[in-house]
C-alpha positions as CSV (number, residue, x, y, z in Angstrom):
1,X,197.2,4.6,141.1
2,X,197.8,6.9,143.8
3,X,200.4,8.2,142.0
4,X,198.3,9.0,139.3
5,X,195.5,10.5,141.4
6,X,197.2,13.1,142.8
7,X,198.5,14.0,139.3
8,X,194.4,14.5,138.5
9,X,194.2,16.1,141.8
10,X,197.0,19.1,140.4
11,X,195.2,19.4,136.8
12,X,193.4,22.2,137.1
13,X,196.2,23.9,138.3
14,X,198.6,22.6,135.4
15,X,195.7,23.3,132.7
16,X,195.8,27.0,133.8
17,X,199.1,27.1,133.5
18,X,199.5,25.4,130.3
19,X,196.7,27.7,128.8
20,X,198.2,31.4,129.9
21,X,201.7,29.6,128.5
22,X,200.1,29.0,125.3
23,X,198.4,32.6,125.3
24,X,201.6,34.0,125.8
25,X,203.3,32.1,123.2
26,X,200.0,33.1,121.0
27,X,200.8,36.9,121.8
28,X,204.4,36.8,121.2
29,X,204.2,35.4,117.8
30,X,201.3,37.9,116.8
31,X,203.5,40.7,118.3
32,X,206.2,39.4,115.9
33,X,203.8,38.9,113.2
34,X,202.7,42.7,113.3
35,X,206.3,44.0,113.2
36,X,206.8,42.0,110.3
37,X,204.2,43.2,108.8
38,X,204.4,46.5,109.4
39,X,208.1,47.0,108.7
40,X,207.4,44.9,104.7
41,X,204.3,46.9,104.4
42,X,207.5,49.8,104.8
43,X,209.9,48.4,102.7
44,X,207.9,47.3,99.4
45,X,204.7,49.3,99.4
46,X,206.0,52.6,97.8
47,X,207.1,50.4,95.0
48,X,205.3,47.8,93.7
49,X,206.8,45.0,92.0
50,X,206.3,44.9,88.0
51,X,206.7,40.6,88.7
52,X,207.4,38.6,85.7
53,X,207.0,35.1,85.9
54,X,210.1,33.8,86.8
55,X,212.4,37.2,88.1
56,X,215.5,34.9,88.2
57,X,215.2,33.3,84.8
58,X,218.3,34.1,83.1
59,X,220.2,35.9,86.3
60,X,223.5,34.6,88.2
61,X,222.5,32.7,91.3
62,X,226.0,32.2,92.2
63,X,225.9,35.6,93.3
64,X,223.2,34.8,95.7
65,X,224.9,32.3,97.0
66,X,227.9,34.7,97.6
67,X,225.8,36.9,99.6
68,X,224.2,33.7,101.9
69,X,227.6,33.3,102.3
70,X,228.8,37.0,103.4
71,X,225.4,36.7,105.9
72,X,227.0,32.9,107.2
73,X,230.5,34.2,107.5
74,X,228.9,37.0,109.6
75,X,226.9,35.0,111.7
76,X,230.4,32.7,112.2
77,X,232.3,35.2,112.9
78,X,230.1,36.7,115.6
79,X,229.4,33.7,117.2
80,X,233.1,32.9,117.2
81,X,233.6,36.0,119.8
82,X,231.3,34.1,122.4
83,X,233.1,31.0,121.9
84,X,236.3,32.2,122.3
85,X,235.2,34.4,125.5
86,X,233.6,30.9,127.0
87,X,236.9,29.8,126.6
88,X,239.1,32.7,128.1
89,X,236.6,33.6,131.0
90,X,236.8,29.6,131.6
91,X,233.1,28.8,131.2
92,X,231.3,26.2,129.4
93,X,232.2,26.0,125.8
94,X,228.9,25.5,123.5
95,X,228.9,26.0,119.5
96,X,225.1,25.9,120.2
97,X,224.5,28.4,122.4
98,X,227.3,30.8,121.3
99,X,225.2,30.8,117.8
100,X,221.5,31.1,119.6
101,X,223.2,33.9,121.5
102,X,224.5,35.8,118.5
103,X,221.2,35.4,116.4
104,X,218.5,36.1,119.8
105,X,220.7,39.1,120.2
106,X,220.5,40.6,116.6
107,X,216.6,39.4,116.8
108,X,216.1,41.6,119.8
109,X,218.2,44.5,118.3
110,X,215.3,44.0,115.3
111,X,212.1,44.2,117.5
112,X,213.2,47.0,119.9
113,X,213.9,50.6,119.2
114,X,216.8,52.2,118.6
115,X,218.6,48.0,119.1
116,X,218.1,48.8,122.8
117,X,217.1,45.0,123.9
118,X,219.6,42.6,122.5
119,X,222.3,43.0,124.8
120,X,220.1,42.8,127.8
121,X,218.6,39.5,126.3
122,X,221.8,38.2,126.2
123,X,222.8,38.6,130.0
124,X,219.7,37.1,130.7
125,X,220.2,34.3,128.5
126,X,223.6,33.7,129.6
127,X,222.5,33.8,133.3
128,X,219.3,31.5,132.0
129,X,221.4,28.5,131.0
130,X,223.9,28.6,133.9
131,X,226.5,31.0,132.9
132,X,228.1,32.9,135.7
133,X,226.8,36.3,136.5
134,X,230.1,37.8,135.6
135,X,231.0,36.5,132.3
136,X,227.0,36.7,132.0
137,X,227.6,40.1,131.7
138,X,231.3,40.4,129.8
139,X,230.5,38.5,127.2
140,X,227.6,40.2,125.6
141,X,229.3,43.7,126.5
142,X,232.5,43.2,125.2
143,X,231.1,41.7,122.1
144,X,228.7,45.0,121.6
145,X,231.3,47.4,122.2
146,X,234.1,45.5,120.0
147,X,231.5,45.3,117.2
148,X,230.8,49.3,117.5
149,X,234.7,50.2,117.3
150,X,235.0,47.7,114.4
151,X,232.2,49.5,112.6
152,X,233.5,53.0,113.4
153,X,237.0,52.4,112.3
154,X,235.6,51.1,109.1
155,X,233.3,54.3,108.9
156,X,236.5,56.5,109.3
157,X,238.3,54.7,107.3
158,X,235.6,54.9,104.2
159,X,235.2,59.0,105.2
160,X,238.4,59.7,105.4
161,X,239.4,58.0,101.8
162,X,236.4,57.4,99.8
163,X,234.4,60.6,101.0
164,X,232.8,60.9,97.4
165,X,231.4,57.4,97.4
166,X,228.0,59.0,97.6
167,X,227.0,61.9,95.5
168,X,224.2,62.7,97.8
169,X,224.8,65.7,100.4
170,X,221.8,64.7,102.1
171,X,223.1,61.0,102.8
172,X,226.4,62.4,103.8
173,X,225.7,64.4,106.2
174,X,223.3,62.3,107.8
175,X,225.9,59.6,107.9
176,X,228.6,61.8,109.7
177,X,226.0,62.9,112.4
178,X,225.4,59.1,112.7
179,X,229.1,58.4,113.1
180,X,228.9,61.1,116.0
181,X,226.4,59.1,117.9
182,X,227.3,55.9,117.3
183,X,230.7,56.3,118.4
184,X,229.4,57.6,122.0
185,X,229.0,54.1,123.5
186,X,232.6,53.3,122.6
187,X,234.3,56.6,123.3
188,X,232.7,56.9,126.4
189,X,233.4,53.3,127.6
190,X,237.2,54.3,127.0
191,X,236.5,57.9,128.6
192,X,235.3,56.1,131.4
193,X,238.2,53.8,132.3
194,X,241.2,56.6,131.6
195,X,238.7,59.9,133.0
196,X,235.9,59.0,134.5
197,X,235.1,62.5,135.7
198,X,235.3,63.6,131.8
199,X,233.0,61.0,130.6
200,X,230.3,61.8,133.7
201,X,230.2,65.4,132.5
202,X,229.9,64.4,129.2
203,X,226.6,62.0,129.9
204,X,225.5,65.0,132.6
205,X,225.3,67.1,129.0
206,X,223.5,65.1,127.0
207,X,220.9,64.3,129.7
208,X,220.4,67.9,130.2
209,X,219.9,68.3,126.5
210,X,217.3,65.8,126.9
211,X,215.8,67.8,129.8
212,X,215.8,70.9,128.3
213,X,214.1,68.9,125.1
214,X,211.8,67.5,127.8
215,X,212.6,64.1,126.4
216,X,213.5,63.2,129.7
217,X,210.8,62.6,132.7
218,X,213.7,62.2,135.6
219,X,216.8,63.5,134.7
220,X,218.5,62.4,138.2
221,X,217.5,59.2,137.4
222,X,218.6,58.8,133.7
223,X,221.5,60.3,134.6
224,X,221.9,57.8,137.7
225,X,221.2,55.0,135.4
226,X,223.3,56.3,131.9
227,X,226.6,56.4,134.5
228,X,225.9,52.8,136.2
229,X,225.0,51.5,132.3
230,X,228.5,53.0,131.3
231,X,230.3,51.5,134.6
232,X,229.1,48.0,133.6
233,X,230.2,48.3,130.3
234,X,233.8,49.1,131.2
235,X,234.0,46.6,134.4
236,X,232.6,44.1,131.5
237,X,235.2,45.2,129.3
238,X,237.6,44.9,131.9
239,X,236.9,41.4,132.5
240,X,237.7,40.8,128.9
241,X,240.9,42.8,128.0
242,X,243.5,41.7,130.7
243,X,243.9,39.1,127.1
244,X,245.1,41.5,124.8
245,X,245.3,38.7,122.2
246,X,241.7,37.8,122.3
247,X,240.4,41.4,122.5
248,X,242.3,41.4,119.6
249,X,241.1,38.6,117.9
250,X,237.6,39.9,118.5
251,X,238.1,43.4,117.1
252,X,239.2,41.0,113.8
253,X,235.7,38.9,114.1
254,X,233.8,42.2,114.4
255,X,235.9,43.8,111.4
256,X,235.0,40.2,109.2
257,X,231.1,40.5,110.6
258,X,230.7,44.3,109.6
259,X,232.4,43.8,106.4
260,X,230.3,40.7,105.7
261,X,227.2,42.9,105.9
262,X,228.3,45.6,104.3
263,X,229.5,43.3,101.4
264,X,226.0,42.0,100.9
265,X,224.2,44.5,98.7
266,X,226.9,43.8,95.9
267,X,226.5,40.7,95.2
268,X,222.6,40.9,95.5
269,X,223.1,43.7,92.5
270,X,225.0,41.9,90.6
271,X,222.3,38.9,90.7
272,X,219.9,41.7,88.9
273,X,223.0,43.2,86.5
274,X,224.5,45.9,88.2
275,X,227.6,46.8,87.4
276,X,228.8,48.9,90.8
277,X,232.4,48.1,91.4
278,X,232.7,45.9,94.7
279,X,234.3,48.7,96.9
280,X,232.3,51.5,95.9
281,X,229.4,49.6,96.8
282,X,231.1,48.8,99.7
283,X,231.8,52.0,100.6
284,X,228.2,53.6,99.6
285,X,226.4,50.8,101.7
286,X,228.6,52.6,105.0
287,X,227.3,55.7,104.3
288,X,224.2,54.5,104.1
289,X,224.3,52.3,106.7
290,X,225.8,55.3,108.9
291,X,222.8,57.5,107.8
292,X,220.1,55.8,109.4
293,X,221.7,54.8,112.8
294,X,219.9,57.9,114.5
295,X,216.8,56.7,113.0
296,X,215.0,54.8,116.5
297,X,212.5,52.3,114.4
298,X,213.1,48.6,114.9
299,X,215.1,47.9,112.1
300,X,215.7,51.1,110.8
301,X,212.2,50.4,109.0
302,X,211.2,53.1,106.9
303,X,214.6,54.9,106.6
304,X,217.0,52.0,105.5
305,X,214.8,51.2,102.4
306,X,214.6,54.4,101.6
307,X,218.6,54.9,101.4
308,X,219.3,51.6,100.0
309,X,217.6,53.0,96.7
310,X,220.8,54.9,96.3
311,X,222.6,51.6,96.1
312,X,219.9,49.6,94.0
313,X,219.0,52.4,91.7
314,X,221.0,51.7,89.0
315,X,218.1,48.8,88.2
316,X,215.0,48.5,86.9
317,X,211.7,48.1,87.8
318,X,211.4,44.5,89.0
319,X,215.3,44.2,89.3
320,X,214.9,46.4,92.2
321,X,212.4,45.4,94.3
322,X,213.7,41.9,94.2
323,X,217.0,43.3,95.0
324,X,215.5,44.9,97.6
325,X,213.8,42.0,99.4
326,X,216.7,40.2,99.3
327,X,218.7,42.2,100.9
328,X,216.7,43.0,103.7
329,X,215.5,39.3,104.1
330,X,219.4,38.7,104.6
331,X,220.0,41.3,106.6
332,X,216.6,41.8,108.6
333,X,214.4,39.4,108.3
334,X,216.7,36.7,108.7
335,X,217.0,37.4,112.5
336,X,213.6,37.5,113.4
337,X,212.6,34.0,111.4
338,X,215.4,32.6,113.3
339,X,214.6,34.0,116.2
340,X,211.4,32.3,116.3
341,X,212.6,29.4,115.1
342,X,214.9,29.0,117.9
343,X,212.0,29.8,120.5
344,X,209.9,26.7,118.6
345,X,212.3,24.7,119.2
346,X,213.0,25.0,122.7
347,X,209.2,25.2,123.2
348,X,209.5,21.6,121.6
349,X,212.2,20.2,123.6
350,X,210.5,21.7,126.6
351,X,207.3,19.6,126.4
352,X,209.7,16.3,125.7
353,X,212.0,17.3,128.8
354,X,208.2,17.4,130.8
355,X,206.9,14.3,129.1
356,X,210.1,11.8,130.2
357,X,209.5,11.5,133.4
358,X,205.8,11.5,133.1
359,X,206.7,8.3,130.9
360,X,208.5,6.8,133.5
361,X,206.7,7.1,136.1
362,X,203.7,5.7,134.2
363,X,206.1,3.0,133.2
């Protein structure tokens, strides 16, 4: 009984708290429901859907299954990097939370600007579940900067050799001025290990740019913070490549995972009858893909629709919006369902860790 009491005696207290947790989980899932909204309401509202009654009667769904399975190979071979780090940095080995990691990471790329909060979310996460503060921070590093070489050398690859993959001048010049700035993290990470002075000069230009652009409030302090951001990333690195093999292997996962992505938009085509060959649409999805990096919207929303017409043009009407929505629910939407889904469920196993003892001590 007096046990009992003094739980009635604390109730207040843990009512408060259990409310502003469930306003906060209230918030967060409206926060996630309005960039959902707002970034369909910018895919598909330009062009309505002429829906027949079934708009797979008669199509190949074995092609959609091949492009589930290009977005599961992805999502295996990404989570494979973690796994394999665990392993090599000597810390706890979980197929779980290497594959909560990978998908939490791409969800926060989705909901921030410009992809700015996954990585941080990841260090966090790490540290959360008892990951030391080292490989805390290697692990999501290393696995960010080994995906952005993989996806440059794919991108110079498919400029150098299939430059006329895309007709449009527009799209390919916007894509080579994305390859510039995408390939600054990675170049500057390697700058910053062989000529650190070089690469400090190089992020002392660009924040003056900003300056002068007066895109930047502080420009001490966003330099300050750009050259500890870029030390980080190469002590993180660091950490990783004294294996050669496994920074190796992980350039491989990343090449698999980009490829993987890139490979989706073909088979979604050929659910609807297109007929584009399977490396010129591999090809064209890069330089489109490569065209709306610079774009800072959470998911490219707005500008990776737009381009992705120049793949999915070749349809119809209904054939391409379908198309359309399948390809970004593979490669967008995906994230953020699962995202939340993985929150709900360690809500869930939250309140059952609470209730146990509550049980037993009742008991």
């Amino acid at each position: 009984m007096e046990r009992r009491s003094e739980r009635d005696n604390t109730s207040p207290k843990t009512g408060r708290r259990r409310i502003l947790r469930i306003l906060a989980a209230v918030a967060f899932v409206v926060a996630n429901a309005v960039v959902l909204y707002f970034t369909a309401r910018s895919d598909f509202s330009k062009n309505p859907p002429a829906i027949p009654q079934n708009p797979f009667a008669g199509r190949n769904l074995g092609y959609l299954l091949c492009a589930v399975g290009c977005l599961l190979l992805a999502i295996t071979a990404e989570s494979a990097k973690f796994l394999l780090m665990m392993k090599r940095l000597n810390e706890r080995v979980s197929v779980r939370q290497a594959f909560e990691t990978t998908m939490l990471g791409k969800y926060y790329d989705y909901i921030t600007p410009s992809g700015a909060g996954g990585q941080p979310y990841q260090i966090w996460n790490f540290h959360a579940h008892g990951y030391s503060g080292g490989a805390s921070s290697a692990m999501p590093m290393a696995s960010f900067v080994t995906l952005q070489f993989a996806f440059v050398f794919i991108a110079i690859v498919v400029f150098l050799f299939r430059n006329d993959a895309v007709d449009a001048v527009g799209i390919r010049i916007a894509a080579y001025v994305g390859l510039i700035f995408y390939s600054l993290v990675p170049i500057l990470i390697v700058l910053s290990a062989i000529a650190p002075k070089t690469s400090a000069r190089i992020v002392g230009f660009f924040v003056r740019v900003g300056a002068k652009l007066r895109l930047l409030k502080d420009p001490a302090r966003a330099f300050e913070r750009a050259e500890n951001a870029l030390h980080r990333y190469t002590d993180s690195l660091g950490m990783i490549a004294k294996s050669k093999s496994l920074l190796s292997l992980m350039f491989l996962f990343s090449i698999v995972y980009q490829l993987a992505i890139c490979s989706i938009p073909f088979f979604v085509m050929r659910i609807f009858g297109g007929q584009l060959g399977f490396v010129q649409s591999l090809c064209m999805c890069v330089f489109v893909y490569f065209s709306v990096t610079i774009i800072p919207t959470p998911g490219n929303a707005g500008a990776a629709e737009g381009s992705f017409y120049i793949l999915f043009n070749q349809l119809d009407t209904s054939g391409l919006f379908w198309a359309m929505l399948i390809w970004r629910f593979l490669t967008y939407y995906i994230f953020l369902l699962t995202g939340l889904a993985i929150y709900g469920v360690r809500a869930i196993e939250r309140v059952l860790k609470k209730r146990r003892p509550a049980e037993k001590e009742d008991a």
